[in-house]
C-alpha positions, 0 to 999 in steps of 0.5 A: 327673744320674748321674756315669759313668766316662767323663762325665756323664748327664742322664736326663729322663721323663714329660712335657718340654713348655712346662709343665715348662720352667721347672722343667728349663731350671733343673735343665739350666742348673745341671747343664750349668755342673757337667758336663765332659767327655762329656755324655750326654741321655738322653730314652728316657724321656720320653713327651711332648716339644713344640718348646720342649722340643726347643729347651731341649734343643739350647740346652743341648747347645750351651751344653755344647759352647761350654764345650769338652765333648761332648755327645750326645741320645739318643732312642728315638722318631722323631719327637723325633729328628726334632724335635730335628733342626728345631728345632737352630740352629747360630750358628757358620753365621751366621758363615761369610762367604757364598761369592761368584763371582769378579768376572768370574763375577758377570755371567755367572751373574746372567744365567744365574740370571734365564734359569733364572727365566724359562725356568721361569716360561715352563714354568709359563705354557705348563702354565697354557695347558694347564689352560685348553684342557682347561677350555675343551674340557669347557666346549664339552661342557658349555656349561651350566657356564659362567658367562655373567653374569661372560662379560658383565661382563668384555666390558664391562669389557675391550671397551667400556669400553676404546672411548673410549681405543682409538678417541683412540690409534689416531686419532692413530697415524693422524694421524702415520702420513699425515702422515709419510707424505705429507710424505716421499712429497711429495718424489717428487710421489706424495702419492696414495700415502699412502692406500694407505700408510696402509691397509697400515700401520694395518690390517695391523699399527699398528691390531691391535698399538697395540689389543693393547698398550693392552688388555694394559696396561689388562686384563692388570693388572686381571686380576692384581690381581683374582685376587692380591686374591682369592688374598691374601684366600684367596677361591680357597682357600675355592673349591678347598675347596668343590670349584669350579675358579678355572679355570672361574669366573676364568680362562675367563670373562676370557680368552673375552672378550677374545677376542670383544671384541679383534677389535671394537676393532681394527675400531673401531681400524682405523676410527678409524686411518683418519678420523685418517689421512684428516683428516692428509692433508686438512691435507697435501695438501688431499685431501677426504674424499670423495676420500679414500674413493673413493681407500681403495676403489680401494687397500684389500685385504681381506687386509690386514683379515684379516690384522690380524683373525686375530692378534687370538684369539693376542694375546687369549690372551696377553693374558688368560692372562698377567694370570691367570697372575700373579694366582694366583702372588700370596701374602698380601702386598700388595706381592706383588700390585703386583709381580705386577701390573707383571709381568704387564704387562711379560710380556703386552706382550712376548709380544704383539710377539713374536707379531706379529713371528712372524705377520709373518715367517709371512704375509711367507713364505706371500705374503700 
């Protein structure tokens, strides 16, 4: 220490690393308590300095500081300026009472937050489809380049295996569709008409809808836990380090069977809808099932099937590439991944509404 008209200057060299940091935390301790006034560091002279020699150094500048002095660093090298600067702690900040809205603002600007968040997750969402149409393409140019044994596996998975519980729910949706409808129709003696109720209902919306909702529970969170765990365990880091794309080994393989395997259980959905239906009217109205048939044949309309059929591609996609989407938004932790997964979920069934609702208004304006 050097002892100046207008203060007091400490003067380190060589190396201030954690080697030396016993031996000049002491030194600086006992200078520190003898300094007053306008105090001076002077590291120009040091060649090494590490974080715990940056932090010695800020620790005792304040501690100068807290006894009513000035204190200065002073440094010839960037990247100690810079390093010094990161590892400063400024305890008077934690004491500053964090700023709040007034009451009335509260509501206001937590909605506006959570829309932001959305809009920006959305934004993101939209980019990820992007990724998958331009992976796609290529995959179409070069269709040796896709993985046709993980395409098979998660059509079992997302498509057969998905059979028994699609086929038991849609049953009983049509069970309570004719059954609903026969009872209120058999206030105005036009029981007959429940078939064709039925038909409209189950194969133009509650078939597709109920199937695409059932999957995206069941896919949408598989699909996400399976790409966080890989995430959190670095599996796709290792594949971008190998020069592999995630897009073309996890992502296109889901989504591509999902949408060859939701069309085939909305056909099995509409299949099962339809004998619930039928068995609901037998017990109603006493229509056997021969009669049954021989009534849907006068009434179905392909239309109403196609219409029901075509949907299915859009919630496909939705579906699939919401729970990707949100498995690669995972981080190390495990409650990162359950979080995303509930998420997934939540965002795969609202799109899926929301998309029906979209074709809904669209065939209703074209007329069919």
């Amino acid at each position: 220490m050097t002892r100046t008209g207008s203060g007091d200057r400490f003067g380190f060299s060589g190396d201030l690393t954690v080697h030396a940091l016993r031996q000049a935390e002491d030194l600086l301790h006992d200078a520190a308590r003898k300094a007053g006034g306008r105090v001076e560091i002077d590291l120009t002279a040091v060649t090494h300095l590490d974080t715990a020699g940056a932090l010695l150094i800020n620790l005792a500048a304040d501690d100068i500081r807290k006894r009513g002095g000035e204190c200065t660093v002073l440094s010839g090298d960037d990247g100690q300026r810079k390093l010094l600067e990161k590892s400063r702690f400024s305890p008077e900040g934690q004491d500053k009472k964090k700023e709040t809205a007034p009451l009335h603002l509260a509501v206001p600007n937590t909605v506006g937050l959570m829309l932001c968040h959305q809009i920006d997750v959305l934004g993101q969402l939209i980019g990820f489809l992007g990724q998958f149409l331009v992976v796609t393409s290529k995959l179409l140019i070069r269709p040796h380049r896709m993985r046709w044994t993980s395409l098979a596996f998660h059509m079992e998975q997302t498509g057969v295996k998905a059979v028994p519980i699609v086929a038991l729910l849609t049953f009983l949706i049509g069970m309570v569709v004719a059954y609903m409808g026969a009872e209120q129709l058999s206030n105005f003696g036009a029981q007959v008409f429940a078939v064709k109720l039925l038909e409209v209902t189950v194969m133009r919306e509650m078939a597709v809808l109920i199937t695409a909702i059932v999957v995206a529970g069941r896919s949408s969170s598989s699909f996400t836990a399976q790409i966080g765990a890989m995430v959190a365990n670095e599996e796709v880091a290792a594949m971008l380090s190998m020069g592999l794309d995630p897009n073309v080994l996890l992502v296109v393989p889901r989504v591509v069977a999902l949408m060859i395997c939701l069309p085939m259980l909305v056909f099995v959905a509409d299949i099962a809808a339809l004998l619930g239906g039928a068995a609901a009217i037998w017990y109603t109205i006493g229509m056997d099932l021969q009669t049954f048939i021989s009534e849907l044949h006068n009434v179905a309309e392909l239309k109403n099937f196609l219409v029901g059929i075509v949907k299915t591609p859009f919630f496909a996609i939705a579906i699939g590439l919401v729970g990707c989407f949100q498995g690669f938004r995972a981080t190390t932790s495990a409650e990162s991944v359950g979080l995303l997964t509930t998420i997934s979920v939540v965002q795969a069934i609202f799109i899926v509404i929301l998309l029906d609702a979209v074709f809904a208004i669209f065939f209703t304006t074209i007329g069919i």
